[in-house]
Every structure is written in C-alpha cells, then in structure tokens.
C-alpha positions as CSV (number, residue, x, y, z in Angstrom):
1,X,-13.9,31.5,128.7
2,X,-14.8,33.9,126.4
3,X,-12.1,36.2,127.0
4,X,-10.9,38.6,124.0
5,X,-6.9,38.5,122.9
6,X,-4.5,39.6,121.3
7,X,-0.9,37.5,120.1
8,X,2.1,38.6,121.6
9,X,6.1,37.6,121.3
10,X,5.8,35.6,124.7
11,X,2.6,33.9,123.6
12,X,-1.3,35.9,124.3
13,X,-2.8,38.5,126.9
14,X,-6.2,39.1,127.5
15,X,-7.3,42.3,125.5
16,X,-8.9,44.4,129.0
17,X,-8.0,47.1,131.1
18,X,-7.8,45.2,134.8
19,X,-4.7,42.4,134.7
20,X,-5.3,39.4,132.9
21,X,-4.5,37.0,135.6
22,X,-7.5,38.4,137.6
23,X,-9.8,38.4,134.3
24,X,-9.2,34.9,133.8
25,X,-9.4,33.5,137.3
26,X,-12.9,35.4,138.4
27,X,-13.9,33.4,134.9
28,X,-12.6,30.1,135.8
29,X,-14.3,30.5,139.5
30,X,-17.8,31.5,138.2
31,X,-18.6,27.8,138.3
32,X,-16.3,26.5,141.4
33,X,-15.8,27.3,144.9
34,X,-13.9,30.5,145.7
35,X,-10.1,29.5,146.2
36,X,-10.4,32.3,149.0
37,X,-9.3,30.6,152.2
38,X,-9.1,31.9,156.1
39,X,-6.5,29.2,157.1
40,X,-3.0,29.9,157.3
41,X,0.0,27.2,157.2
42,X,2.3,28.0,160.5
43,X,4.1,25.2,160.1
44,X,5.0,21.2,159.5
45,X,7.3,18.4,160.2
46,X,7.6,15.1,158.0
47,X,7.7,12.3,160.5
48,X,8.2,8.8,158.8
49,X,5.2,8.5,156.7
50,X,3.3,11.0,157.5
51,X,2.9,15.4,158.0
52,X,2.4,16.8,161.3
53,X,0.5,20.2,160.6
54,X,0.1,23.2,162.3
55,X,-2.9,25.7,161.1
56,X,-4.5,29.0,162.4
57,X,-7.7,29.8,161.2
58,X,-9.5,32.8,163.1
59,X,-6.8,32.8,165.9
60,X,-7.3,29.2,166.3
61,X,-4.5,26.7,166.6
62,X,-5.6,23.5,164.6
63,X,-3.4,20.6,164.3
64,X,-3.7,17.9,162.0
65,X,-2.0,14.8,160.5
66,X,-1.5,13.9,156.7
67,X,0.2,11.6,154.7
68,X,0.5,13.7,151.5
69,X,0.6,17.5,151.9
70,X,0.0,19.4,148.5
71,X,1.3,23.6,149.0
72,X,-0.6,26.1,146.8
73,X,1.5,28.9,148.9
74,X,1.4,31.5,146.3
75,X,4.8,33.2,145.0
76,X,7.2,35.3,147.3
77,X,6.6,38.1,144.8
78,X,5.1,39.9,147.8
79,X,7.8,39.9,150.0
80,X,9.4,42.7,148.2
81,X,9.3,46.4,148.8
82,X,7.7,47.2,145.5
83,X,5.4,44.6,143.9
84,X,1.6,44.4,142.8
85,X,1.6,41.0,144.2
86,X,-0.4,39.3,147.1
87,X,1.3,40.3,150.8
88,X,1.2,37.9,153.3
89,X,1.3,38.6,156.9
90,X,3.9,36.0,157.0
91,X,5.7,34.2,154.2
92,X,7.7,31.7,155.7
93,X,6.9,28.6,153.5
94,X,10.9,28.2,152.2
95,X,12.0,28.2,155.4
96,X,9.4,25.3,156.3
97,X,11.1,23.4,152.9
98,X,14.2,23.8,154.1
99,X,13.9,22.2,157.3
100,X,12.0,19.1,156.4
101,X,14.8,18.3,153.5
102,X,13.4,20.1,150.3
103,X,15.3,22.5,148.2
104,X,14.7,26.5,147.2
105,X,16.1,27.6,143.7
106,X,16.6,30.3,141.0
107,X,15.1,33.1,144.0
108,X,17.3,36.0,141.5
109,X,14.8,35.3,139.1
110,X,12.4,37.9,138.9
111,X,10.0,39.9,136.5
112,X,10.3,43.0,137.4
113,X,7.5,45.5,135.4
114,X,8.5,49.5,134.1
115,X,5.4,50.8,135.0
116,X,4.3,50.3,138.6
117,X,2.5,53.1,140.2
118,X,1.1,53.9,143.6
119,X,4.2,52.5,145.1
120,X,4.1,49.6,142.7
121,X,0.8,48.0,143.9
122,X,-0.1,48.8,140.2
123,X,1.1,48.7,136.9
124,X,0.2,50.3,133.4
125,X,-0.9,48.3,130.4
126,X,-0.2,49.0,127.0
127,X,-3.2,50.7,126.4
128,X,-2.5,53.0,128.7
129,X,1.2,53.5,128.0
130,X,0.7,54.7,124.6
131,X,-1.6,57.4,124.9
132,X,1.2,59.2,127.4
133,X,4.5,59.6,127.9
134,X,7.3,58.7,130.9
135,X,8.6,62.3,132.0
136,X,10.9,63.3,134.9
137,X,10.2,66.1,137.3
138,X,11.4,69.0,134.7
139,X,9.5,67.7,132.0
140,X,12.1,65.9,130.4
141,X,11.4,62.3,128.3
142,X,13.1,59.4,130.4
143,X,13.4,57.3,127.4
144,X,15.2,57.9,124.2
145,X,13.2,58.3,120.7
146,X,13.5,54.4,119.6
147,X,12.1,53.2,123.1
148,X,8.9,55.7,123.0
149,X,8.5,54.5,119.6
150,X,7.8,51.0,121.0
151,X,6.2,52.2,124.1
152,X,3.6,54.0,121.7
153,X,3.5,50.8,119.5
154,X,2.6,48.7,122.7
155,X,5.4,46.9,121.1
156,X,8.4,47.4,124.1
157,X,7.3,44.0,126.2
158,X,10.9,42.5,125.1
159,X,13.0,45.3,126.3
160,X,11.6,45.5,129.6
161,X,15.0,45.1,131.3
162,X,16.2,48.3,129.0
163,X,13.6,50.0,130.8
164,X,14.0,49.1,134.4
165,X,18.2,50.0,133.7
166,X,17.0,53.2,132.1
167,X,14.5,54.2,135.4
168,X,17.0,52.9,138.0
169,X,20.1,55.4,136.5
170,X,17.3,58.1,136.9
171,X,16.3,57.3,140.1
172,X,19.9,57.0,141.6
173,X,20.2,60.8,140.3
174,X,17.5,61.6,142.5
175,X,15.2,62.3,140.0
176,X,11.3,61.2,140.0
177,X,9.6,59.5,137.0
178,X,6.2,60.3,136.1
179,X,4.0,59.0,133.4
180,X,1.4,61.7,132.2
181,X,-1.2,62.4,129.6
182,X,-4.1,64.6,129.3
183,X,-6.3,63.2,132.3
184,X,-4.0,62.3,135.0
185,X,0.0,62.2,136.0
186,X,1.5,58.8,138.1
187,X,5.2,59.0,139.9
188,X,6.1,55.4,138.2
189,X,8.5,53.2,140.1
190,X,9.4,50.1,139.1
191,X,7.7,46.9,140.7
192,X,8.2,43.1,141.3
193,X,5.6,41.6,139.0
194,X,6.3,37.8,138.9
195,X,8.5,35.5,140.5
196,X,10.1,32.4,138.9
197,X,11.9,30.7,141.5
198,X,11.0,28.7,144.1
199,X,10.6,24.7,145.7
200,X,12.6,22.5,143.5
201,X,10.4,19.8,142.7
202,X,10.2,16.5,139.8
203,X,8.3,16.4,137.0
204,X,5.2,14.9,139.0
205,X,5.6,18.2,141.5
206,X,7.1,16.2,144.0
207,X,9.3,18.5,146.2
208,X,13.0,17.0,145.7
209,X,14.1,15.7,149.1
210,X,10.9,15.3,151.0
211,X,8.7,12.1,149.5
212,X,4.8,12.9,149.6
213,X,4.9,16.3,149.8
214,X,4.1,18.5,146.7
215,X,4.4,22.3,145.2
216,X,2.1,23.5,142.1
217,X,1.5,27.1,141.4
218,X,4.2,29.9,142.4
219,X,5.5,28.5,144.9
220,X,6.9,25.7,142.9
221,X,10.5,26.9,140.8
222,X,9.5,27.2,137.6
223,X,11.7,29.1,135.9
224,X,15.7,30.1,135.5
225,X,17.4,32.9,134.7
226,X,17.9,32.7,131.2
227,X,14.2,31.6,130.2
228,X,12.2,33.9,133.3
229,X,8.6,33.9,132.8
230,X,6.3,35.8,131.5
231,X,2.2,36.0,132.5
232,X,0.1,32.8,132.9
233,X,2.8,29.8,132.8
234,X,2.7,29.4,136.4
235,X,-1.5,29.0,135.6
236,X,-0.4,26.4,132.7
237,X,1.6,24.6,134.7
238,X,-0.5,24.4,137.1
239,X,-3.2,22.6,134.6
240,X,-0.7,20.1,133.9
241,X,0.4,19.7,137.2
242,X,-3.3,18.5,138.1
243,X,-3.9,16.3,134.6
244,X,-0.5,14.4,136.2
245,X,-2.1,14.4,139.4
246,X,-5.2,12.7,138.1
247,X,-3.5,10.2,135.6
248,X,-0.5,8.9,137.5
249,X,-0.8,9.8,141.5
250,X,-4.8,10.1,142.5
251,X,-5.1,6.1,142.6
252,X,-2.9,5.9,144.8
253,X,-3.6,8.8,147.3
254,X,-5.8,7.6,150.3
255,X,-5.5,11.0,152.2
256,X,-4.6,14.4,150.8
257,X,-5.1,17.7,152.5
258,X,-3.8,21.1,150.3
259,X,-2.3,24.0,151.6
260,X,-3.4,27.3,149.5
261,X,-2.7,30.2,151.7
C-alpha cells in the first residue's frame, strides 16, 4: 500500500500525521467500492432456517429475508462519552444478539488513549507529544520526570494505563490538563480509543448460539482483559475472517446479505 512505518512493542504504525486506521483504509478503498453505506440494521429475528430483517434506508422501512446474515456493525467504542470513534444514532446491535440466542463478552475491555482532545473526538500522536508538554491550569507538569522522558522519546505506548491513572487523580481534584507547545494549547481529556469486546463467536466467526449468523470486524469479541488490543488487529482479523470465509464456508452459501452499518 505503500504506506511508510515505523516498528513498535505492539507490532507497526503508519509513520503520518492523520490516524493510521484511516491512512490505510482510504488506500485499500482506492480500488473498491466505498464501504460507506445509507442502510441501517433496526432489527432481526432467526426463524428456523432463515433471518427475518428489518432495514431503514432514507426513512424507508425495507424488509427482507436471508438465510445467512453476516454483521460488520462497527465497535460500541462510540457509545461512550469520550471517544474518537464512529457515533451511531443508534447502537443497539447486542441487544439484537441477545434476543436471538448469541452471546456478548469481555464489554470492560477497553483502550482507552492519554491524549484525547476536543472532548476526545481526537487524539495526539507521538509526533506531536514530544515536541510539548502535558501541564495543568497553573503551569505545573502532570507527569513525573521518567514518564516525560518517554513521552518525549515517543517511547510511553506501554504505560498508557500509568497515564490515564495519572490524568484521572488530577481531574478528580478539579484540575484541567492541557498539552502546550509553541503554536497552540489543547485541554486533553482522556478518550475511548478501541474496543475489544463484543459477539462471542467460533473460529469460523459464527456467532455462538445462533447457527448462520456471523460477526467480523468490531463488533465481533476479539479480545480479553489481560491481552486488550492494540491498532489494526480487529483489520487482521478481519482478513482472516474472509480467507476462512472463502476456503471453508463460500461453497456452501446460496444466499448471503451483510450488515455494515
């Protein structure tokens, strides 16, 4: 994709100002349709063998029938106060699980970033970290001298829960956190950044307790508490979901309709 990048404890990230995620899906969609879609899942019901399923598009009820539903619903990471992640009008897709016999999991397991700003719809990169510093309201550092150290290094991305502890005992105090350097100053709050919980499903993406009815992407549980998740494994897995797909459930598919909202 032609994307430059640097190595990193938690594997690469793209080497570019805007997030990485965004980088590498406007590359992967120069030569495919735009995953954009107007249609929004309302709701479905498994009866027997097949999906009855209700759609608005434009205002407009649709209802349609299916015998395999696929949901590309996108994370709840967006549900939160603070988060830089897609909000939907309506995120009621666990719900929807839950009533037709599928399971939700690990929903405590969240990646939360340090560095949200503008009421956490963005975050700071390292490039930008290290050429300020993260002050409160009277000028004071909010970190001590070994975690600025890293900050400067762009070296801090395994402490990040250090951080959010460190902001959150400041914040209770009443005090505001600002990042500044010699062009502009950000009140930084911390922000939801990924989710890693989710539709429990097999190794095929099969949602556990409803037959025919998959999860790939965010939506899908992908992580637990003690490994979390850090950028672009939900995009991996997602690759790998769809090699499975191809290899070992295709064949056998005669009607498929996917659910991206």
């Amino acid at each position: 994709m032609d994307i430059d990048f640097e190595y990193r404890s938690f594997g690469v990230i793209p080497l570019t100002k805007e997030r990485g995620g965004r980088v590498i899906l406007r590359k992967l969609q120069q030569n495919i349709k735009s995953i954009k879609t107007e249609t929004e899942l309302v709701d479905f019901k498994k009866d027997r063998d097949e999906f009855n399923i209700s759609l608005l598009k434009k205002d407009k009820k649709i209802q349609i029938k299916s015998r395999y539903l696929v949901l590309a619903t996108g994370g709840y990471g967006g549900s939160f106060q603070y988060n830089d992640n897609f909000k939907y009008k309506n995120y009621n897709v666990f719900d929807i699980i839950n009533k037709n016999g599928g399971k939700i999991i690990n929903l405590d397991c969240i990646f939360t970033h340090p560095f949200g700003y503008c009421k956490g719809r963005n975050i700071l990169i390292g490039n930008e970290t290290k050429e300020g510093e993260f002050v409160d309201e009277k000028g004071r550092y909010v970190f001590d001298e070994k975690t600025r150290r890293l900050i400067k290094n762009n070296d801090y991305h395994e402490i990040f829960d250090v951080l959010v502890k460190q902001e959150i005992d400041n914040l209770e105090k009443g005090n505001k956190i600002y990042f500044m350097n010699s062009k502009r100053k950000l009140e930084i709050i911390p922000t939801v950044h990924y989710t890693a919980g989710g539709i429990k499903t097999d190794y095929l993406s099969e949602v556990v307790g409803c037959k025919n009815l998959f999860a790939i992407g965010e939506c899908k549980a992908d992580g637990s508490k003690r490994e979390g998740r850090f950028p672009w494994i939900s995009i991996y897995f997602s690759y790998c979901q769809w090699e499975v797909f191809g290899r070992e459930v295709w064949i056998s598919l005669n009607y498929i309709i996917f659910i991206i909202n």
